[in-house]
C-alpha positions in Angstrom: 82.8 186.0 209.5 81.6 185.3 206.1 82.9 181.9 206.3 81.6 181.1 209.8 78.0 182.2 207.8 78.4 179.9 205.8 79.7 176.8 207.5 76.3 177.3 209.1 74.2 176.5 206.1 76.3 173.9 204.8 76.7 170.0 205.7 80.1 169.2 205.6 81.1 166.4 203.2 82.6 164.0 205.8 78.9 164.0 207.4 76.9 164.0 204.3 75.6 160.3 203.8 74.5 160.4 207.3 73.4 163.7 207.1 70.6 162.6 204.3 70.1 159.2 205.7 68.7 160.5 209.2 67.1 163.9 207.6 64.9 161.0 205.1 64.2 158.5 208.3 63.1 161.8 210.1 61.0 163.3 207.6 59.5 159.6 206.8 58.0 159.7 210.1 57.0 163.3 210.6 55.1 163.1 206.9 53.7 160.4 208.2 52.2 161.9 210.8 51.2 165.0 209.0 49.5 162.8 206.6 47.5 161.3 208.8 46.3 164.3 210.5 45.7 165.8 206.3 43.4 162.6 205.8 41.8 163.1 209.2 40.9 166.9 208.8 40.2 167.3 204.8 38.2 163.9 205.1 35.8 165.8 207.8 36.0 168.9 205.6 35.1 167.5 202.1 31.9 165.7 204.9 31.1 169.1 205.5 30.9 170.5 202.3 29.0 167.5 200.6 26.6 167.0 203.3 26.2 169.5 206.2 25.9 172.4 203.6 22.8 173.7 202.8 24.5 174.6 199.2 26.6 171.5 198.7 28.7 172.1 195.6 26.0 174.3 194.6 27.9 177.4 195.1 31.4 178.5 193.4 32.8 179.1 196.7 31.8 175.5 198.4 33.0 174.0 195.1 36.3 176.0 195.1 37.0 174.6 198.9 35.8 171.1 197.9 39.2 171.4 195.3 41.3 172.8 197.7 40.9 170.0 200.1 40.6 167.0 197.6 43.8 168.5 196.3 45.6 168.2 199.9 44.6 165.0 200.6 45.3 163.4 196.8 49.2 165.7 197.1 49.0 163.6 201.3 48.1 160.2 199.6 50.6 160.4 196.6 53.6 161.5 198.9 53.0 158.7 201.0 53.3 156.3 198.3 55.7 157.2 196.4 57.8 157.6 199.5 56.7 153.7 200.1 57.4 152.4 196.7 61.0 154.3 196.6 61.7 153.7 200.2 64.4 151.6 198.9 65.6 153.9 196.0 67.7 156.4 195.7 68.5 159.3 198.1 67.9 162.2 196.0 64.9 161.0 194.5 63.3 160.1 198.0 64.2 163.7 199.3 62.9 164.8 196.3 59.6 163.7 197.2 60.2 165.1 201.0 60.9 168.6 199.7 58.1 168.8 197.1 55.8 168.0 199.2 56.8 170.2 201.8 56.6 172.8 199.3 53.4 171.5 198.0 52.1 171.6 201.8 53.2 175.4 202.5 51.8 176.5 199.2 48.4 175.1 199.7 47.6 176.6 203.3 49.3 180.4 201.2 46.4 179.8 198.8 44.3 178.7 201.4 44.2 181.5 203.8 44.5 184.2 200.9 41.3 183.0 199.8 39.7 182.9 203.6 40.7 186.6 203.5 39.3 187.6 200.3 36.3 186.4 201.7 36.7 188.0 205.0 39.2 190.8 205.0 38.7 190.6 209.3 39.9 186.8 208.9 42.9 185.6 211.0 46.1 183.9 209.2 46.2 181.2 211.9 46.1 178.1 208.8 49.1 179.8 207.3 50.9 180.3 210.6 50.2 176.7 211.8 51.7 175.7 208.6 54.5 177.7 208.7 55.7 176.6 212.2 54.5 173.4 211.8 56.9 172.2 208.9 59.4 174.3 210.6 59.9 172.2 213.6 58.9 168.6 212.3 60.6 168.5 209.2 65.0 168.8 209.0 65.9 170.3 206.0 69.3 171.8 205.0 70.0 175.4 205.6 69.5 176.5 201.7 66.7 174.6 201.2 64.8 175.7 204.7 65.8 179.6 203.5 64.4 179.1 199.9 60.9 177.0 201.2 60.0 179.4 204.3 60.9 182.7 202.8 59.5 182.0 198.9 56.2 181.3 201.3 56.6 184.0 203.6 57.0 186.2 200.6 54.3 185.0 198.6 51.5 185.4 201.3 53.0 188.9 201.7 52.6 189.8 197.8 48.9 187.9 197.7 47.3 189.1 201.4 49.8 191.3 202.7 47.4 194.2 201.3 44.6 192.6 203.3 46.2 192.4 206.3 46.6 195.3 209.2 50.2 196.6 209.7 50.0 195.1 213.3 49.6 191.4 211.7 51.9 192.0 208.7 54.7 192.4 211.7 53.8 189.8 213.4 53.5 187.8 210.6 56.9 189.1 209.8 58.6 187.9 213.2 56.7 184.4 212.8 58.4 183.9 209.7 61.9 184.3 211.3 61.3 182.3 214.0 59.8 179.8 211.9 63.2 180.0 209.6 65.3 180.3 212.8 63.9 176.9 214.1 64.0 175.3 210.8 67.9 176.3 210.7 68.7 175.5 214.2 67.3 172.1 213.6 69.3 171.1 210.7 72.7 172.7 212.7 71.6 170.7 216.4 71.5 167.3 213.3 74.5 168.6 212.0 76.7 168.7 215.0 75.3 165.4 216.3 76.5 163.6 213.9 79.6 165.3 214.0 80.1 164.6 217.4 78.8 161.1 216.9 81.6 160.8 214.2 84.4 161.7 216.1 83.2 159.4 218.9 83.6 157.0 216.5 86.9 157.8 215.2 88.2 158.0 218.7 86.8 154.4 220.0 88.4 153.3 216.6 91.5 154.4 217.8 91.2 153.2 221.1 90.2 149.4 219.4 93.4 149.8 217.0 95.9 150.8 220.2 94.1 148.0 222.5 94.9 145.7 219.6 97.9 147.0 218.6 101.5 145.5 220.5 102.6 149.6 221.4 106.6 148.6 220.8 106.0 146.8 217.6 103.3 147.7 215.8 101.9 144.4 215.3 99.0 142.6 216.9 98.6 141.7 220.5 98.6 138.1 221.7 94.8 138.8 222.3 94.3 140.1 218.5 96.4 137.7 217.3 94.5 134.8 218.7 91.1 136.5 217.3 92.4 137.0 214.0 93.6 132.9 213.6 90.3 131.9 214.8 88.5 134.1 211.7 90.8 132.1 209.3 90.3 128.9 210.7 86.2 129.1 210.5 86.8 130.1 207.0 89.0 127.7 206.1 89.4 125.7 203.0 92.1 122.8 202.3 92.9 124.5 199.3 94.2 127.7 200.3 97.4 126.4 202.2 96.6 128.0 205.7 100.1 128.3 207.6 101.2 129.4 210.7 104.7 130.0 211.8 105.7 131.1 215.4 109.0 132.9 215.6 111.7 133.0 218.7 114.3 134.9 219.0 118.2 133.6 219.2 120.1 134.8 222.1 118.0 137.5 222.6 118.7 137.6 226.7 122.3 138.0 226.2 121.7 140.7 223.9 119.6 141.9 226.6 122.1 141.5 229.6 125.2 142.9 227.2 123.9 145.5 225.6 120.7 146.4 227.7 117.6 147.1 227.7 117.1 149.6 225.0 118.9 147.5 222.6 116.7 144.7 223.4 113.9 147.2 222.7 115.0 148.1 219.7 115.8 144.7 218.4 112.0 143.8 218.9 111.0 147.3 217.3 113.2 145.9 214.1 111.4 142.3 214.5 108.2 143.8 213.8 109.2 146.0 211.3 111.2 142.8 209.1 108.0 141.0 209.9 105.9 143.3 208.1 108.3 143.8 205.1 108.7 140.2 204.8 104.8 139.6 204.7 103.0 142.7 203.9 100.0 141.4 202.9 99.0 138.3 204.9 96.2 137.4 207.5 97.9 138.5 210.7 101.3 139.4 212.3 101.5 139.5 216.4 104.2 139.7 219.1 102.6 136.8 221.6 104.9 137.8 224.7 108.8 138.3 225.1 110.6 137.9 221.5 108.2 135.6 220.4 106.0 136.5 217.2 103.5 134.6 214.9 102.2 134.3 211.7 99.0 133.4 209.9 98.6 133.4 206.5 97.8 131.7 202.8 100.7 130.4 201.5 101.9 127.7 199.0 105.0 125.4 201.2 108.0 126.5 198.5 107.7 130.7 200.2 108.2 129.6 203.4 112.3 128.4 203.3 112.6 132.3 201.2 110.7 134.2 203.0 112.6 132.6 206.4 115.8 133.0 205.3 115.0 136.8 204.3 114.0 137.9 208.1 117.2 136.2 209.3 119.4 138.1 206.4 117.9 141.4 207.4 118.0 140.2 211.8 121.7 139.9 210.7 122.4 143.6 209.7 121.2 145.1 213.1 123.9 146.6 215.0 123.7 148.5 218.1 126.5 151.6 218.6 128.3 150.4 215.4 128.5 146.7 216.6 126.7 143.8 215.0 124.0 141.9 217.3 124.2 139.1 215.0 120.3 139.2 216.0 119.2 135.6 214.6 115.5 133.7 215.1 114.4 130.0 214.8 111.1 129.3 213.1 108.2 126.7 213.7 105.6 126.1 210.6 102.4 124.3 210.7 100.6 123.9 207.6 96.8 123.0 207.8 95.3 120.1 206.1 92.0 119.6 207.5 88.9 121.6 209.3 87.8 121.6 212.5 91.1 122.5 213.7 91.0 124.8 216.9 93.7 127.8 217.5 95.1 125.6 220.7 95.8 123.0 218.5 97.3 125.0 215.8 99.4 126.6 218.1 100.0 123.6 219.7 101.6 122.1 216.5 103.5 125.4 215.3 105.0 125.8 218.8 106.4 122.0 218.8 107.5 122.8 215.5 109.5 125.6 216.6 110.8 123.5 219.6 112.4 121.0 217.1 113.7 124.1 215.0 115.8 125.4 218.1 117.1 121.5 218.8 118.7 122.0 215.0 120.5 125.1 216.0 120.2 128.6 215.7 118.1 130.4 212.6 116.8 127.3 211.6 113.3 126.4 210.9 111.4 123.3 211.1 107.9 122.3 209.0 104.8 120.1 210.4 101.4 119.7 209.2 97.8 118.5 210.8 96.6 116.4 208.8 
């Protein structure tokens, strides 16, 4: 129970970038807003005590209004700015600003409408109320941070006009303040799960990406992936980076089908992609393009190649199916690129000719060609 309390008021980690980054986009607009309507109102209220007074700033009491409202609109103007001139900087320092001010705002209409009851003990509290709920609904804050603004207010206008204030308005003052709390919580948990949710959408059409581009026996790329992931290195080309492709076949691999079935055949193409990805664990792509036949794309200086060949067929020879050796073998095609504007049909093309003058040489042999 005590945990469930508190994964209420906490963000989780996983969510805690975005968590900030749409609580400060929020809050930018709804400060906005509130502002505005603070330079609207105070403006007319400073009008009114300046010039549609009969005392003006004669009096202590117009004069100690006049301060309250310049004060509001000055604390409206400088949140706005700052907020503007770090709108770029740092997150903390930006919610900083959000929270202060927040603070700044509730604290004001306490003071406010204590004083408006000092002067009228039969006052109502609706300028601390509106406040209240207000900020409650337009501004997301984290749980702590919404118990420690609303109920430091709350409890301060109790301490400075609770003794003003009938027992009939003190509870209903009461219940506004948890409502107000209750919203201001809700809020930032409805935020919370959203992005949680919007998360693990994420992760799941990720996923989804990854299997769609993902061959399901092998591991390695689809024919479709494959083709995607060539084109990427081939608009980023450079001559000097030794771009090669190699297209691999398979030897014999229908009468390992037909003698030993299936399954084998299966797992002989399971094994492909794994040697595949031991061989070259860190280059541009590997894909299965249909069948037993498998590509590569990747950086590499010409004296690899002839090691790296002969080290798929050495481990191709070791497979052995119900203690019998396949004698699983492959034949290799290699294009090396020496020039831009080269499109993936021609590459192909010229690794796939390749590979059909490997297989005239015999079996696990390769053969090199470049575009030049």
């Amino acid at each position: 129970m005590m945990e469930k309390i508190r994964n209420f008021f906490v963000v989780p980690e996983e969510i805690r970038t975005e968590f900030w980054q749409s609580t400060l986009k929020k809050n930018n607009l709804s400060l906005l807003v509130i502002s505005i309507l603070i330079a609207g109102m105070e403006a007319f209220n400073i009008c009114r005590v300046l010039f549609w007074s009969r005392s003006g700033l004669g009096s202590v009491n117009n004069r100690i209004y006049f301060g309250m409202y310049c004060s509001l609109l000055l604390a409206a103007i400088i949140a706005m700015t700052l907020l503007h001139v770090w709108r770029n900087g740092p997150v903390n320092r930006r919610w900083a600003v959000q929270f202060v001010s927040v603070m700044f705002f509730l604290l004001w209409h306490t003071g406010l409408n204590t004083y408006d009851l000092m002067k009228n003990p039969d006052g109502e509290i609706l300028v601390f109320i509106t406040a209240f709920l207000g900020l409650a609904m337009f501004i997301q804050m984290p749980g702590l941070y919404s118990l420690l603004c609303y109920m430091l207010s709350y409890a301060l206008f109790m301490v400075l006009a609770g003794p003003m204030l009938r027992e009939g308005t003190r509870i209903n003052l009461t219940f506004t303040a948890i409502v107000a709390l209750a919203v201001s919580l809700t809020n930032c948990r409805h935020a919370v799960d959203m992005l949680l949710q919007t998360r693990e959408l994420d992760l799941t059409n990720r996923r989804l990406q990854e299997l769609l581009q993902r061959d399901p026996l092998t591991g390695l790329l689809t024919k479709a992936a494959f083709n995607d992931c060539a084109q990427l290195c081939l608009s980023s080309y450079r001559p000097d980076r030794h771009l090669l492709m190699m297209v691999l076949d398979m030897d014999k691999f229908k009468l390992i089908n037909d003698q030993y079935g299936h399954p084998c055949g299966d797992y002989v193409l399971e094994e492909m992609g794994r040697i595949l990805q031991e061989v070259f664990p860190n280059v541009k792509g590997l894909g299965r393009l249909g069948g037993d036949e498998f590509a590569v794309i990747m950086y590499s200086k010409n004296e690899d190649v002839g090691q790296q060949i002969d080290e798929i067929n050495r481990l191709l020879s070791l497979l052995s199916w119900n203690g019998e050796n396949l004698g699983a073998r492959c034949c290799v095609g290699v294009c090396r690129l020496c020039r831009e504007h080269v499109s993936y049909d021609e590459l192909y093309k010229e690794a796939d000719q390749a590979l059909y003058a490997a297989k005239k040489q015999g079996k696990a042999q390769w053969h090199f060609s470049e575009i030049r």
